[in-house]
SESEMAR-484805 format. One record per residue: x, y, z of N, C-alpha, C in turn; residue in three letters; residue number from 1. Coordinates in pm, 1 decimal, always signed. Layout:
N
NODE       n_px       n_py       n_pz      ca_px      ca_py      ca_pz       c_px       c_py       c_pz   gumi   pakol
NODE          X          Y          Z          X          Y          Z          X          Y          Z    ALA     NUM
...
end
This chain:
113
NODE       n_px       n_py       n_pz      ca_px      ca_py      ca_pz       c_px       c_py       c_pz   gumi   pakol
NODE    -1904.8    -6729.6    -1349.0    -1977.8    -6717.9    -1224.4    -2113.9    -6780.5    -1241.7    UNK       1
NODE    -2182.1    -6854.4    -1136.5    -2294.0    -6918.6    -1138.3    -2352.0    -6884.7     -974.1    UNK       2
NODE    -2495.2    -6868.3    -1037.6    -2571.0    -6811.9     -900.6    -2722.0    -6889.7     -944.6    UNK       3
NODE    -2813.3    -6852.3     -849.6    -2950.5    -6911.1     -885.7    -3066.7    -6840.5     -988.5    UNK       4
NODE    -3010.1    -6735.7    -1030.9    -3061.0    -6596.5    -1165.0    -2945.8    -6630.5    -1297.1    UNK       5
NODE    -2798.3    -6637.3    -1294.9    -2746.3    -6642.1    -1394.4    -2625.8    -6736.2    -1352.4    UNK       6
NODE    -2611.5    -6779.3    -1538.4    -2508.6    -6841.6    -1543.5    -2391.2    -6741.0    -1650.7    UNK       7
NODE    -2255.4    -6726.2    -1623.5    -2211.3    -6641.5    -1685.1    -2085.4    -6660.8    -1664.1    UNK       8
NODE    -2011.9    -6661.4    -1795.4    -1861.5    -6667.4    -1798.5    -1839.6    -6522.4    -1795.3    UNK       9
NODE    -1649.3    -6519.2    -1816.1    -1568.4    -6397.9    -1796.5    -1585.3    -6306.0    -1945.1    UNK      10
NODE    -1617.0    -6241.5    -1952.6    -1617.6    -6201.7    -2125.0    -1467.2    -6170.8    -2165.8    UNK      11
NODE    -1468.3    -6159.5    -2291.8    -1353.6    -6097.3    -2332.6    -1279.7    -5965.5    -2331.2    UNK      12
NODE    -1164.5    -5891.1    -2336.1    -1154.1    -5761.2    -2323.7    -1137.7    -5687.5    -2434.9    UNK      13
NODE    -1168.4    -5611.8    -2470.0    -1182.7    -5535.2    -2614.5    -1151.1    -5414.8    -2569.0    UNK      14
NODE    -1076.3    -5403.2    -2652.7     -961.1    -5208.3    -2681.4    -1054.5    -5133.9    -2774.2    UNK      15
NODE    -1097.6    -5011.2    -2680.9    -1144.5    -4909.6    -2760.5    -1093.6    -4790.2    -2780.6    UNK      16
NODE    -1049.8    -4741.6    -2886.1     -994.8    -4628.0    -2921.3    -1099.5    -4496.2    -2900.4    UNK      17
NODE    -1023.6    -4393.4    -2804.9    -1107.6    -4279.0    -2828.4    -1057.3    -4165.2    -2959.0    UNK      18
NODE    -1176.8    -4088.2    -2968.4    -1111.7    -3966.4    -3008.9     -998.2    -3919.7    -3013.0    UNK      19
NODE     -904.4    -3868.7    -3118.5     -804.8    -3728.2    -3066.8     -837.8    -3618.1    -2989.4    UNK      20
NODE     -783.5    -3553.2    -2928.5     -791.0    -3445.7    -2849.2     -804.7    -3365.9    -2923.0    UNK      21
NODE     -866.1    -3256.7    -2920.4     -840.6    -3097.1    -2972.8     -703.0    -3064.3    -2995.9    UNK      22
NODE     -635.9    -3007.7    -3137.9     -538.7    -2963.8    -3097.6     -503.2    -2821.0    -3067.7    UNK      23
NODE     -438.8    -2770.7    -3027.2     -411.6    -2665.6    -3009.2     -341.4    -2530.3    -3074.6    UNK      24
NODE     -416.1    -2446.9    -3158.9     -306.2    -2395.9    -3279.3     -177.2    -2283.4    -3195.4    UNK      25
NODE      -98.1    -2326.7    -3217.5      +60.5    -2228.0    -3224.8      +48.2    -2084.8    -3275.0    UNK      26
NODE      +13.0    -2093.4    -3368.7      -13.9    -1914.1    -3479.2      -79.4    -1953.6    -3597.8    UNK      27
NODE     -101.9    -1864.1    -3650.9     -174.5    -1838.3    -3777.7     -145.0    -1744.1    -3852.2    UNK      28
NODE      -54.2    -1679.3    -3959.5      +20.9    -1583.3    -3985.2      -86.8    -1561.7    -4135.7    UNK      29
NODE     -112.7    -1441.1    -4174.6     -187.2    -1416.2    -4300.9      -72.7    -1368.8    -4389.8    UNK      30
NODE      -72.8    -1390.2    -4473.5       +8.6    -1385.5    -4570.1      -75.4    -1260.9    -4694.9    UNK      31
NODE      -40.1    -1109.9    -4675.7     -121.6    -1027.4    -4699.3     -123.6     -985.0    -4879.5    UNK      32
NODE       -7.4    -1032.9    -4936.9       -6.3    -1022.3    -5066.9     -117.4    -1171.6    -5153.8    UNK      33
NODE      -69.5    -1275.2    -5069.4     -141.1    -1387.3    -5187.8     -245.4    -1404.0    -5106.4    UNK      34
NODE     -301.7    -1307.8    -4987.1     -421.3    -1362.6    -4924.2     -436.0    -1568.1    -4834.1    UNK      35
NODE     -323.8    -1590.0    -4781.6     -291.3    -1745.4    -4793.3     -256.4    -1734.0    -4610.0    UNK      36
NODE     -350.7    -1794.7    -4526.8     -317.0    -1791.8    -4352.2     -215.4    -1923.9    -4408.1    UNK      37
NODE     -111.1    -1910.6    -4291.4      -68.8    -2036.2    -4245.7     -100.8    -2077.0    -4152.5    UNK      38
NODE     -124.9    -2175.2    -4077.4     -169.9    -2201.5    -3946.0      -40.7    -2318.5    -3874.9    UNK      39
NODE      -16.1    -2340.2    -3755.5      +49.2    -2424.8    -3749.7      -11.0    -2454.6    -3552.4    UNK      40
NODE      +10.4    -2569.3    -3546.0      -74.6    -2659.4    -3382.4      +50.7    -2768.4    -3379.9    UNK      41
NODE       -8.1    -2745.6    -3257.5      +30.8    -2885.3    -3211.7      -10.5    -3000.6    -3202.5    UNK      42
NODE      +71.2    -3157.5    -3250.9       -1.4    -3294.9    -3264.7      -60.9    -3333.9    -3134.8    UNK      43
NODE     -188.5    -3400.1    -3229.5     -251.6    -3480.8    -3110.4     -240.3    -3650.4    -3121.1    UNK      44
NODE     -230.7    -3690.5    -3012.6     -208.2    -3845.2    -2981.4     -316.1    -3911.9    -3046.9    UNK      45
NODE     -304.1    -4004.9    -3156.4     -343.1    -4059.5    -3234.7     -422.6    -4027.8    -3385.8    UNK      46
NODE     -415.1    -3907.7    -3375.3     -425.3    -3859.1    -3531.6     -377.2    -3907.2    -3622.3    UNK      47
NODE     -455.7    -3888.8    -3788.2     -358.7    -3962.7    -3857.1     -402.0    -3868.4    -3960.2    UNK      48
NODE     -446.1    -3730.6    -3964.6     -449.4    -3615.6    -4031.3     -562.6    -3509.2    -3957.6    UNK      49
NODE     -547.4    -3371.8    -4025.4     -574.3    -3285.7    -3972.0     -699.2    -3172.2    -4095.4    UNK      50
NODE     -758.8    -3109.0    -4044.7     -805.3    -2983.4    -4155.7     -802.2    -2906.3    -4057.7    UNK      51
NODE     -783.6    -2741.9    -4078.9     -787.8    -2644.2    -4075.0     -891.1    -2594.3    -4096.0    UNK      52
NODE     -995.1    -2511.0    -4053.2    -1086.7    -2400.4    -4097.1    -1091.8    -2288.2    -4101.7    UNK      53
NODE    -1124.1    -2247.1    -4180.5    -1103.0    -2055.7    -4140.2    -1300.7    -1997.4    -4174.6    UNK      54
NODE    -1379.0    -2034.1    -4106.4    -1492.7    -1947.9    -4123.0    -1553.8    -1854.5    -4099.6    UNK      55
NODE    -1611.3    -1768.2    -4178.8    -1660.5    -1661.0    -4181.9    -1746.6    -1597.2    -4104.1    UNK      56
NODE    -1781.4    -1482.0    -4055.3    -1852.4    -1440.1    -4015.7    -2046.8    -1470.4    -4098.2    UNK      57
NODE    -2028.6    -1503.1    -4196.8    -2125.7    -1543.2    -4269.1    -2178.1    -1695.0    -4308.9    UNK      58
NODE    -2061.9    -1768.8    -4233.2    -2064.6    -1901.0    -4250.6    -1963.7    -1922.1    -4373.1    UNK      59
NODE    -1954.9    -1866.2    -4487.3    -1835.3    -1909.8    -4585.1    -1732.8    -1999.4    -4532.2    UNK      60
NODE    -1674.9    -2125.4    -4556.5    -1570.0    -2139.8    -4527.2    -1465.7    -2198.4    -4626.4    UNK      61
NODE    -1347.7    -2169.9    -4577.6    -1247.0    -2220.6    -4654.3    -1138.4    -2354.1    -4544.7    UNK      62
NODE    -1096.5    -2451.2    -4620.4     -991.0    -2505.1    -4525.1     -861.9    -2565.8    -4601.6    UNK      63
NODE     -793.4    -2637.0    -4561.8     -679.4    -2705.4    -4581.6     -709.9    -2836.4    -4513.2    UNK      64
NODE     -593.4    -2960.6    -4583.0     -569.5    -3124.7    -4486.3     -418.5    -3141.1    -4506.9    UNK      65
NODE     -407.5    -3153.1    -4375.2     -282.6    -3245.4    -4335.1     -277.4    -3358.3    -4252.6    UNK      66
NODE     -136.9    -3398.0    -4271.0      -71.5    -3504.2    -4205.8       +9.6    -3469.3    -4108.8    UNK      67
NODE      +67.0    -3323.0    -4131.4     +166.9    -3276.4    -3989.8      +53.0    -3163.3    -3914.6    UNK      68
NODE     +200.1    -3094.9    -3922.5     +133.5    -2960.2    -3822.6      +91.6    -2831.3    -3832.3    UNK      69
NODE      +98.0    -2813.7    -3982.7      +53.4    -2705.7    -4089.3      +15.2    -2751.0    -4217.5    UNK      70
NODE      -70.8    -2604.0    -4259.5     -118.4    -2627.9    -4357.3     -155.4    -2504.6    -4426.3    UNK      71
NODE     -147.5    -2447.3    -4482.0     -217.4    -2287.9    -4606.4     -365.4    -2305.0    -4623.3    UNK      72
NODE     -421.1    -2226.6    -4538.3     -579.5    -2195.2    -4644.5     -549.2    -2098.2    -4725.6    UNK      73
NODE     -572.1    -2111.6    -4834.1     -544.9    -1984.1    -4953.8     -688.0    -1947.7    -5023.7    UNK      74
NODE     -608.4    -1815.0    -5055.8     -769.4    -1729.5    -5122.3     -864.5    -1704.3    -5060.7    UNK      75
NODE     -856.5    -1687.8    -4945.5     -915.7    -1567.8    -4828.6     -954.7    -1431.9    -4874.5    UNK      76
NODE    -1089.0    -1431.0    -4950.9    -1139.3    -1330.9    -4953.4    -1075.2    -1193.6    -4895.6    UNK      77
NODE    -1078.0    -1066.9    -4960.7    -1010.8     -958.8    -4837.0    -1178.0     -861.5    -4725.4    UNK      78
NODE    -1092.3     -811.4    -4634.5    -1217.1     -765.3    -4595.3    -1314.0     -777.9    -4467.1    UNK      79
NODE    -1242.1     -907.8    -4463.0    -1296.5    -1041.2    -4364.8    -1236.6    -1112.1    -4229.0    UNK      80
NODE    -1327.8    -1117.2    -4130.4    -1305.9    -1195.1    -4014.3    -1366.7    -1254.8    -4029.2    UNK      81
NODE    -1186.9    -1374.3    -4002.5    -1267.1    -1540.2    -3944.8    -1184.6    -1609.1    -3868.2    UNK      82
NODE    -1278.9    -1728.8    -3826.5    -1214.6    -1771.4    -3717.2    -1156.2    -1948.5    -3745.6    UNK      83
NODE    -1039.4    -1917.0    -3701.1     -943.1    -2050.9    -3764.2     -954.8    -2126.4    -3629.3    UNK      84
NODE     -993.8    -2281.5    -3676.4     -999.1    -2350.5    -3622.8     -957.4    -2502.5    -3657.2    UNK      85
NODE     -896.7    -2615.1    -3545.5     -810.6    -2739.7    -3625.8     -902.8    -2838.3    -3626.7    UNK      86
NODE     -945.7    -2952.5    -3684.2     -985.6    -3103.7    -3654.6     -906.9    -3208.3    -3603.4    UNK      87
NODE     -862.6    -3287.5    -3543.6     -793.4    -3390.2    -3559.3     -870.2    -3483.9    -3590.3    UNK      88
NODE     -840.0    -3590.6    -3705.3     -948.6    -3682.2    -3724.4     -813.8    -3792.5    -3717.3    UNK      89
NODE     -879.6    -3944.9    -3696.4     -811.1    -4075.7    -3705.3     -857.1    -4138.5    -3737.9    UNK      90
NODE     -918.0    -4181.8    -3892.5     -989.5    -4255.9    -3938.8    -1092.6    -4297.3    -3951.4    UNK      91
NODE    -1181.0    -4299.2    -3777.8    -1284.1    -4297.8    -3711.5    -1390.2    -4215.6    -3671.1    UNK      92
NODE    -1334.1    -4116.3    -3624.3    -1348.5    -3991.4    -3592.9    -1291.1    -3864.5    -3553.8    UNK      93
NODE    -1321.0    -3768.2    -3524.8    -1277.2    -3658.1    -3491.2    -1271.4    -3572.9    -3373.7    UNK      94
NODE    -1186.1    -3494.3    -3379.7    -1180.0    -3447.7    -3231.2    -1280.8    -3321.6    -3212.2    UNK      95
NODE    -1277.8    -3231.0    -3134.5    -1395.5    -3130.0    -3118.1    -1287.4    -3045.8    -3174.5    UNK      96
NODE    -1345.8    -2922.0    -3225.1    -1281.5    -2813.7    -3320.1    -1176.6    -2773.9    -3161.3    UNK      97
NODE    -1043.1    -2685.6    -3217.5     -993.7    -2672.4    -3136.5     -996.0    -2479.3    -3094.3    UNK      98
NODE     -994.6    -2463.1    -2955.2    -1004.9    -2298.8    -2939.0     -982.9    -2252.9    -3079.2    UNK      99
NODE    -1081.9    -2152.6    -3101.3    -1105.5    -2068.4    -3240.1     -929.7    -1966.4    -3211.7    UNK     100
NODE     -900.5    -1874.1    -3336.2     -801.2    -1830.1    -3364.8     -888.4    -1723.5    -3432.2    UNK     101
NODE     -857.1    -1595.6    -3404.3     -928.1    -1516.1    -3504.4     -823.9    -1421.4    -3568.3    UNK     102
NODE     -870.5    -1431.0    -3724.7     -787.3    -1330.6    -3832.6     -831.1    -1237.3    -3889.4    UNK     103
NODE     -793.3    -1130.1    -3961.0     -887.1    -1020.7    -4040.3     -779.6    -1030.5    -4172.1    UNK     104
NODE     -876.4    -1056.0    -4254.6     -776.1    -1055.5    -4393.9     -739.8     -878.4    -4446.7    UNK     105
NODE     -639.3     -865.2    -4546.9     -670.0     -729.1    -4594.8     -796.8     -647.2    -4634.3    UNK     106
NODE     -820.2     -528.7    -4625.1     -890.9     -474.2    -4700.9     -872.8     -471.7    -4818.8    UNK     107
NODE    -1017.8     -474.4    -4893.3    -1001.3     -441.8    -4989.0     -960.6     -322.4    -5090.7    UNK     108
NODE     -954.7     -334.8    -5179.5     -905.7     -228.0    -5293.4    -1003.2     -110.1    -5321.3    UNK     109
NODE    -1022.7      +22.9    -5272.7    -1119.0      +84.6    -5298.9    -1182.1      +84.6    -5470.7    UNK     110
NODE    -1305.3     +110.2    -5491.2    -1384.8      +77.3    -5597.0    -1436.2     +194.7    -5663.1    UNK     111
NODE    -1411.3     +235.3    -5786.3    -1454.9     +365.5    -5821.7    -1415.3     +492.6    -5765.6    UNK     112
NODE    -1305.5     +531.2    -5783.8    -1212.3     +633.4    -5656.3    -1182.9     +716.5    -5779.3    UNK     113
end
């Protein structure tokens, strides 16, 4: 296009990839003898792996990485609420944490009884 301010061709079109979506977790089952959540979500469109979080009411956290749709955080303190949450990342970036999941691990073992 040409006018009496600019002269200007068509530019080119360039593909931009967004973000993954949030995914959405399915369940989260605690596993009360080895202390070990499983978590399991659903895929998001263009992911190309995942972590898990499980953090603490204190900030502590623990997680897991995958490639599917589960994954084990293990060694979950007993005692404790936290709140499990997924990433989807694709190389680039990441998606926003997905709705929190909240767990309470076992109590602990009374102490001096």
């Amino acid at each position: 296009a040409s006018d009496s301010t600019c002269n200007q061709s068509q530019s080119s079109m360039v593909e931009i990839q967004t973000a993954p979506c949030s995914p959405r977790i399915v369940s989260a089952y605690l596993e009360c003898t080895t202390h070990t959540v499983s978590v399991l979500w659903e895929l998001s469109d263009g992911a190309m792996n995942y972590i898990a979080i499980a953090e603490g009411m204190e900030g502590d956290r623990y997680s897991c990485n995958a490639t599917e749709e589960n994954c084990e955080i293990v060694d979950l303190p007993c005692g404790q609420m936290y709140n499990i949450t997924i990433l989807a990342m694709d190389g680039n970036c990441s998606s926003l944490p997905s709705p929190a999941f909240e767990i309470q691990t076992v109590p602990c073992i009374p102490q001096n009884v």
